[in-house]
C-alpha positions in Angstrom: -17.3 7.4 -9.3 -15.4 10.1 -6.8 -17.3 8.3 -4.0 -16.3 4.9 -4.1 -12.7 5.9 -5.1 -12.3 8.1 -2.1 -13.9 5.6 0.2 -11.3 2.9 -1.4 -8.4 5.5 -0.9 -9.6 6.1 2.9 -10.0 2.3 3.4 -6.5 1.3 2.2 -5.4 4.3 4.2 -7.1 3.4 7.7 -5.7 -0.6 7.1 -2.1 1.0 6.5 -2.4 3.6 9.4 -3.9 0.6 12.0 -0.9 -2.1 10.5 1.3 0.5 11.4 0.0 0.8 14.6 -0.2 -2.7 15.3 3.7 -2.5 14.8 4.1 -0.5 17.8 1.7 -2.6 20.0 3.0 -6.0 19.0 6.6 -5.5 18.3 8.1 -8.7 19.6 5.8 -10.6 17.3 6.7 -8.5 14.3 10.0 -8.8 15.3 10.2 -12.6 15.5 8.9 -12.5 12.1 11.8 -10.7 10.8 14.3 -13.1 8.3 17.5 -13.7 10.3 19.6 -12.2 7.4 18.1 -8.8 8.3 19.9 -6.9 11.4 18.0 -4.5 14.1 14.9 -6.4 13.9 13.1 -4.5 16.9 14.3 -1.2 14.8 13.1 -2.7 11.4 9.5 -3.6 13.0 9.4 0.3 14.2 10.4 2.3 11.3 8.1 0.0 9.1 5.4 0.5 11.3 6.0 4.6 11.1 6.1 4.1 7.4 2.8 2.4 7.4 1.7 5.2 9.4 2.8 7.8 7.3 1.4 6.4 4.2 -2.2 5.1 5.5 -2.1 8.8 6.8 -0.6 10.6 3.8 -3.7 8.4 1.4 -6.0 10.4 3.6 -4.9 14.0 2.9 -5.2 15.0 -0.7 -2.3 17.0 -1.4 0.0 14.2 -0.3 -2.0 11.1 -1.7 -0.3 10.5 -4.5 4.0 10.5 -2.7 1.5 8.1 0.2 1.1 5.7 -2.5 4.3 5.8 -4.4 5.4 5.1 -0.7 3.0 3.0 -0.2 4.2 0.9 -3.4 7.8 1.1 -2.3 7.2 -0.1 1.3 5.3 -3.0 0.1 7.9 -3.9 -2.1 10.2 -3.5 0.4 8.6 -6.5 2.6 8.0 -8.4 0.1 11.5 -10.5 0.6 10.6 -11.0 3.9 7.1 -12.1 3.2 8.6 -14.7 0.8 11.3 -16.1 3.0 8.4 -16.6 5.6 6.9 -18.8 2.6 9.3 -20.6 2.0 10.3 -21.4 5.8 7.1 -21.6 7.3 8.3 -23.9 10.5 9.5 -21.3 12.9 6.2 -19.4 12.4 4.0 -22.7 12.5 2.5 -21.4 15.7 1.8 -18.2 14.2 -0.2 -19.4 11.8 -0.3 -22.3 8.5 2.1 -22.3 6.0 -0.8 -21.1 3.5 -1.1 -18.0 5.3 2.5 -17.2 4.1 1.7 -17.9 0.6 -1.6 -16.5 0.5 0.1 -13.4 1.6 2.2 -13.0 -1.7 -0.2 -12.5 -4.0 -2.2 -10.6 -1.5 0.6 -7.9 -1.5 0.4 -7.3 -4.8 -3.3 -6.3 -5.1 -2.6 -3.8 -2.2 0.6 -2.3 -4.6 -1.9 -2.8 -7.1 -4.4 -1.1 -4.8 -2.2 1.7 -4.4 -1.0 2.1 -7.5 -4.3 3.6 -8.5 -3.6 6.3 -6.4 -0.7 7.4 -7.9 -2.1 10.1 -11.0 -4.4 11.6 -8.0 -7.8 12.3 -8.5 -9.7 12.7 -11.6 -10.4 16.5 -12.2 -14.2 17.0 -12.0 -13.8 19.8 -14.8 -12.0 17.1 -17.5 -13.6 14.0 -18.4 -11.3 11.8 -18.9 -12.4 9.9 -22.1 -12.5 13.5 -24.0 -9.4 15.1 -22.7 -8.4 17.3 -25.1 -11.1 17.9 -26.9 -13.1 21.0 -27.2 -16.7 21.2 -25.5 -19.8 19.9 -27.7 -17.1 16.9 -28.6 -16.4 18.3 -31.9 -13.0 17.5 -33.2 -10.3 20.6 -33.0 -10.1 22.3 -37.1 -6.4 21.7 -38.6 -6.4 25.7 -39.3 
């Protein structure tokens, strides 16, 4: 199904490029989400946004789709300590949102590594079927001459 795996690699690639975005519109917010134990936050908030950027952009150009999603993969994983000290000190963000958007957050970061992760082998070569690579045509097996 090329269709609906390039429409899933242009949707995660849009979300990425518009979080990124977002990053640069509201920075304060994104800043005040920042864990006190990291430094620069306004500076943090601005190169992750550009990294967002670059990778919702990169899923959406073929020859660099599959570095977008290692990249993608490494930035999410990169957050992820943030996202979990926001868990598990919800009360300066209380007027953000609930403390179960915080957790609800965690898991949802790993289906979008999981998301991206299926981007990493690029896509499936229209001239190999994948369940009979390396087999010759007419699906006989190869002779042991």
């Amino acid at each position: 199904m090329p269709t609906v795996r390039a429409a899933s690699r242009w949707l995660l690639g849009v979300l990425l490029a518009a979080a990124g975005v977002n990053h640069f519109v509201n920075p304060d917010l994104y800043a005040r989400i920042m864990p006190p134990y990291l430094p620069w936050h306004r500076e943090l908030v601005l190169v992750s946004g550009a990294c967002e950027i670059a990778c919702g952009l990169g899923l959406l150009i073929p020859p660099l789709t599959v570095a977008a999603a290692w990249g993608t993969i490494a930035l999410l994983v990169a957050v992820f300590p943030a996202n979990v000290h926001m868990a598990l000190n919800p009360e300066p963000y209380a007027d953000i949102a609930p403390p179960w958007v915080w957790w609800a957050r965690l898991p949802l970061q790993l289906v979008l590594i999981w998301w991206a992760y299926r981007f990493t082998r690029g896509e499936p070569r229209a001239d190999r079927p994948q369940a009979d690579a390396g087999r010759p045509a007419g699906g006989e097996e190869p002779s042991a001459a």
